[in-house]
C-alpha positions as CSV (number, residue, x, y, z in Angstrom):
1,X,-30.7,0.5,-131.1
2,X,-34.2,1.3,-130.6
3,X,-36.9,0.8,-132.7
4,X,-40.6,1.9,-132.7
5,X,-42.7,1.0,-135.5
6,X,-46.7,-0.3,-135.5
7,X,-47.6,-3.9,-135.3
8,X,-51.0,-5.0,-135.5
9,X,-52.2,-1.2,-133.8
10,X,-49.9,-1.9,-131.0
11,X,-46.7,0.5,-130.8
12,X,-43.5,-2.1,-131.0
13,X,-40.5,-1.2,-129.5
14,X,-37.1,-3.2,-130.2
15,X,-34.2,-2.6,-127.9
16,X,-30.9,-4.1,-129.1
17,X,-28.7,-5.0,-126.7
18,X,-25.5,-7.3,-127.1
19,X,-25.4,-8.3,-123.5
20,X,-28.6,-10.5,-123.4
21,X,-28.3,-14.1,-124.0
22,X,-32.2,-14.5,-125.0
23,X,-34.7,-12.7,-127.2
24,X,-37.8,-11.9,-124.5
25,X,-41.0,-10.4,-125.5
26,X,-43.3,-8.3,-122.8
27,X,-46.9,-6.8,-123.5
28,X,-48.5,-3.5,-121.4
29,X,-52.1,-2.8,-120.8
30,X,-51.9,-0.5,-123.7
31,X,-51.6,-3.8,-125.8
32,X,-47.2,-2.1,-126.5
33,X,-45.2,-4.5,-127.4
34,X,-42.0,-4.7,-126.0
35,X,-39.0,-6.6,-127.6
36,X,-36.0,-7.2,-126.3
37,X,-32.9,-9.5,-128.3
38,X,-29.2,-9.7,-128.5
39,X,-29.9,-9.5,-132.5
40,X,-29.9,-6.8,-135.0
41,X,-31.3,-8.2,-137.7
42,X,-34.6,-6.9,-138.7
43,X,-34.9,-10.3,-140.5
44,X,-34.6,-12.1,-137.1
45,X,-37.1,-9.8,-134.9
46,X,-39.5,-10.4,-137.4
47,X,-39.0,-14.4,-137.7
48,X,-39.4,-13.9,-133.6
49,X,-42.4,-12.2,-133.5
50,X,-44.1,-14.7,-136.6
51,X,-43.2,-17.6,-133.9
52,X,-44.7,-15.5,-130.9
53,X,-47.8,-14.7,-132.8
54,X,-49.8,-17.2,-131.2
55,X,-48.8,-16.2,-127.7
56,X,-49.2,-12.4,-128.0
57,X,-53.1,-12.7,-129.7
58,X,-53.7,-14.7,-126.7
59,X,-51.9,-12.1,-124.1
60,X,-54.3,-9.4,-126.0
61,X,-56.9,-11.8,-125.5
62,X,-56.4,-11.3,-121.9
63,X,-56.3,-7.7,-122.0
64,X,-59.3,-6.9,-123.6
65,X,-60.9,-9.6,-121.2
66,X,-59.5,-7.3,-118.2
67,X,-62.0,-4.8,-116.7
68,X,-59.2,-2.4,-115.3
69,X,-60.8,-1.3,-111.9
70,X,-59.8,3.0,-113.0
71,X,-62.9,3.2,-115.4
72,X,-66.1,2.4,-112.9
73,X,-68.2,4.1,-110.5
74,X,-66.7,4.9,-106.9
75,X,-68.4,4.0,-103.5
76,X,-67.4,5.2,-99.9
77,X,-65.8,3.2,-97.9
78,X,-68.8,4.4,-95.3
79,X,-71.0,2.6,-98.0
80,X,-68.9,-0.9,-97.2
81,X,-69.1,-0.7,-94.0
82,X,-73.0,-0.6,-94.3
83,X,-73.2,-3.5,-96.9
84,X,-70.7,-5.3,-93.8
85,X,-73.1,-4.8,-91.2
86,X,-76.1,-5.7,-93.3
87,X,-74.9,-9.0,-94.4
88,X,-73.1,-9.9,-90.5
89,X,-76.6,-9.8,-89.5
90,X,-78.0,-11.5,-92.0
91,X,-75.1,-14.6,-92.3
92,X,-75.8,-14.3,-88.3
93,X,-72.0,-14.3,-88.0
94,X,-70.3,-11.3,-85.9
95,X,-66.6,-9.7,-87.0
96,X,-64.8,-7.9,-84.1
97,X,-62.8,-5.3,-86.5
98,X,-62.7,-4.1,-90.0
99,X,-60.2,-2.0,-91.3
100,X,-59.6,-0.9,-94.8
101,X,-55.9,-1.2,-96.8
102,X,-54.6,-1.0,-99.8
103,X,-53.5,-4.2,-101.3
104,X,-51.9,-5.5,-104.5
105,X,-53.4,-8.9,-104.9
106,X,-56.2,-9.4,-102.6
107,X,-59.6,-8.3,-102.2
108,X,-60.0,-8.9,-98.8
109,X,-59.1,-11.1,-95.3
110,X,-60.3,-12.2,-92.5
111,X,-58.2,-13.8,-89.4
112,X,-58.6,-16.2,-86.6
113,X,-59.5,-13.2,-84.5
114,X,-62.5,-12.2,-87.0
115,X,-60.9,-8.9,-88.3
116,X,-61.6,-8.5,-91.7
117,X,-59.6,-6.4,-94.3
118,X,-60.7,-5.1,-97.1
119,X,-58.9,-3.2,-99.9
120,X,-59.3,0.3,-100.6
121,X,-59.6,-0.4,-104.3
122,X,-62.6,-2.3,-103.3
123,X,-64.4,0.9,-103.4
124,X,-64.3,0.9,-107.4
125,X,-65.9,-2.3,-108.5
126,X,-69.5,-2.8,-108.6
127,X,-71.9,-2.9,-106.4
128,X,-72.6,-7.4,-106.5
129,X,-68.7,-7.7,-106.6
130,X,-68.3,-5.7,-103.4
131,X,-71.4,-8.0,-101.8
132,X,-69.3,-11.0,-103.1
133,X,-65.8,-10.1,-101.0
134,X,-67.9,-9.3,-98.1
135,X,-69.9,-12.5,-98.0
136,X,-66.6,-14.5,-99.0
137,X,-65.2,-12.9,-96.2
138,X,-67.6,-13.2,-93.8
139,X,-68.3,-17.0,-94.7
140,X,-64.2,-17.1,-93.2
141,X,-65.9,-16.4,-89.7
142,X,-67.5,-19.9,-89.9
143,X,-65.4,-21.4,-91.9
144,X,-60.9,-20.7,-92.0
145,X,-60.6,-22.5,-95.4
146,X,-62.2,-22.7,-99.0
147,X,-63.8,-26.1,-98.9
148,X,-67.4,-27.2,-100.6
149,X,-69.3,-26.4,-97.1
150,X,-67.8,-22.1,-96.9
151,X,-68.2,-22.1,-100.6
152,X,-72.2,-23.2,-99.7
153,X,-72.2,-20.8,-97.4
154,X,-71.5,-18.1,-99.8
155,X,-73.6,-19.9,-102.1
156,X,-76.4,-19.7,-99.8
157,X,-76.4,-15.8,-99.5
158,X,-75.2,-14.9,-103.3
159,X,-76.9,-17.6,-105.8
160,X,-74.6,-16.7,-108.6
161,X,-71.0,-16.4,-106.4
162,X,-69.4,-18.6,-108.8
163,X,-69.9,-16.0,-111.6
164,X,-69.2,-13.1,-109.2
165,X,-66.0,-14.6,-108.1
166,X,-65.4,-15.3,-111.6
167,X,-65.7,-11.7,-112.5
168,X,-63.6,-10.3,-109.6
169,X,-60.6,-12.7,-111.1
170,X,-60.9,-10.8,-114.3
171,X,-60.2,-7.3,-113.0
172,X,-56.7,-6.1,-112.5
173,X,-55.7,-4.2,-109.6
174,X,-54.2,-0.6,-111.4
């Protein structure tokens, strides 16, 4: 059985199967709500979802607190590069390679041989967010960990990091 029916301006969709041993719950970006039960009874989904309540208005909390990467302004990876160079001189620290990949879960890295990576997406946050990953990266030139004296160093060149770095947590990768 599968049902489709609105709940709370989210589409819900109830697939019955006799199989499962739990009742599991999953939320999209689109805020769809996705249930998932050995049960049939209508009486039981909605006893399930009155106990989830709390736990999917926070999980929409979280999406509309997402910035998803796909709506902002794109810049060329030629653009990077630049904003690279211009802060290796300025942090005074030298990289030996960069090279540009597409990730799922990082921004950016930088090895014990100074190549730093950056990922493609990177090209579709704003402009201070970029600065922040190349800084952070940089600051790994100097400094192979994230103790108080690299996060100074990134301090020192971008006075409101934390917030940056705070920001860049808060976008999902799409």
């Amino acid at each position: 059985m599968s049902d489709t029916n609105k709940y709370q301006n989210s589409n819900l969709e109830i697939i019955v199967n006799k199989r499962l041993k739990y009742s599991y719950i999953s939320i999209d970006k689109n805020k769809n709500i996705l249930v998932k039960t050995p049960y049939q009874s209508r009486e039981f989904i909605d006893k399930f979802l009155d106990e989830k309540q709390k736990w999917i208005q926070k999980q929409f909390s979280k999406i509309d607190a997402l910035k998803f990467i796909a709506e902002t302004e794109l810049y060329s990876q030629e653009f990077i590069q630049a904003r690279v160079e211009y802060y290796s001189k300025l942090m005074n620290l030298e990289f030996t390679k960069l090279k540009f990949r597409k990730m799922k879960s990082r921004w950016g890295s930088c090895n014990s041989r100074r190549e730093i990576t950056l990922n493609t997406h990177l090209c579709r946050v704003d402009k201070e967010l970029i600065d922040y990953v190349i800084v952070h990266e940089l600051a790994h030139i100097k400094h192979m960990n994230h103790s108080k004296v690299f996060h100074a160093l990134v301090e020192k060149y971008l006075l409101n990091s934390k917030l940056l770095r705070k920001k860049l947590k808060n976008i999902r990768l799409v």
